[in-house]
C-alpha positions in Angstrom: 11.8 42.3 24.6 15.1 40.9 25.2 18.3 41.4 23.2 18.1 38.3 21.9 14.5 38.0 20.6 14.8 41.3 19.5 17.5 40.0 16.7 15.4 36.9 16.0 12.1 39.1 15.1 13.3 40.5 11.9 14.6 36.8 11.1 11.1 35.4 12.3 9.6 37.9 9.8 11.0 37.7 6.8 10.7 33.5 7.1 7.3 34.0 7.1 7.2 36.9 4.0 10.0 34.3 2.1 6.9 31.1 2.4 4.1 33.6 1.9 5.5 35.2 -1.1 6.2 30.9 -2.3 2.9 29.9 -1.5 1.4 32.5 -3.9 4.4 31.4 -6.6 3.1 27.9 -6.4 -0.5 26.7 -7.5 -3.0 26.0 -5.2 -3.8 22.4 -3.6 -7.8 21.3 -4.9 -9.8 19.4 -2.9 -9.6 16.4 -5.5 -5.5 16.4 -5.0 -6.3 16.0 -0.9 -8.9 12.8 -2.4 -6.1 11.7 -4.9 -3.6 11.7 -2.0 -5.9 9.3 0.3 -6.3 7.2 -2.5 -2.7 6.8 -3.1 -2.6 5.7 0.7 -5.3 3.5 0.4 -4.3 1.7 -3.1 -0.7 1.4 -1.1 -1.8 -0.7 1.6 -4.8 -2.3 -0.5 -2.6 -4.1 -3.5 -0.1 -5.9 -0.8 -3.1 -7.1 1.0 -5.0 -8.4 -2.2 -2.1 -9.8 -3.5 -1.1 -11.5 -0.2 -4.6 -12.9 -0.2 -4.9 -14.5 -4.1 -1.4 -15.7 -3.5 -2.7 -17.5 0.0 -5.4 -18.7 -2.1 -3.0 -20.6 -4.5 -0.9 -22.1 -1.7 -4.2 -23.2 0.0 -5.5 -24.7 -3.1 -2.3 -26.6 -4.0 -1.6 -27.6 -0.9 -4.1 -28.3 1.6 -2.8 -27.5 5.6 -4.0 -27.2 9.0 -2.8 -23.6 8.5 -4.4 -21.0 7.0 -2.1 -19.2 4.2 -4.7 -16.8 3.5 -4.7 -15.3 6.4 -1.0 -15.1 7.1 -0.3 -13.9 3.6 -3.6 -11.4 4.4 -1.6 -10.3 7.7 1.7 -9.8 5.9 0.4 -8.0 2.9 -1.6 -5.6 5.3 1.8 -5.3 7.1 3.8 -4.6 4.5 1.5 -2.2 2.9 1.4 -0.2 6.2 5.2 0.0 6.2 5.5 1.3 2.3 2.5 4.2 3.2 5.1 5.0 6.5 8.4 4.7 4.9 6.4 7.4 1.6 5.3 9.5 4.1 8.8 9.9 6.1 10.2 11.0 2.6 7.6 13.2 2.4 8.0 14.9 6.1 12.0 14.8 4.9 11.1 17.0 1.8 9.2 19.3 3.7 11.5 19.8 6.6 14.6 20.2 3.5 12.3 22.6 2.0 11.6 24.8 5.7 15.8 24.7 6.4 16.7 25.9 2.9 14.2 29.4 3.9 16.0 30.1 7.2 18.6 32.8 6.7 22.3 31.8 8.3 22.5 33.7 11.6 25.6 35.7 11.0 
């Protein structure tokens, strides 16, 4: 090995004792949480695109057009339903790389 993997072992090491000894702290992840989770997802994208589509239906209904306001809102719901699941799941990757930095030791 050379000199300098040979300091970053121990390090290496004792990251991975620090996260295994957490892991065992914290309680385990079910199943129905991993269900729960992809519900969360789906209900997140789901309600925009309803409510894009029963408020296209009112503009339709009150006002009749060439254009379709169903489907735009349909579009724009889905849309912005796709952008809240990606903006929660960046917080989330944001949390979990915070939580990986705060285990690394300061090289000295």
């Amino acid at each position: 090995m050379t000199d300098k993997r040979q300091k970053k072992f121990p390090d290496e090491v004792g990251s991975k004792e620090r996260r295994k000894l957490r892991a065992e702290r914290e309680p385990k992840i079910s199943a129905g949480y991993g269900l729960g989770l992809f519900g969360v997802v789906g209900w997140s994208v789901a309600i925009p695109t309803l409510l894009g589509v029963m408020l296209g239906v009112w503009i339709d209904l009150r006002w009749p057009s060439p254009r379709s306001w169903v489907l735009m809102l349909l579009i724009g719901g889905l849309g912005l339903g796709c952008v809240n699941v990606w903006l929660w799941i960046e917080r989330q990757r944001k949390k979990i790389i915070k939580e990986r930095e705060s285990e690394q030791p300061d090289d000295h």
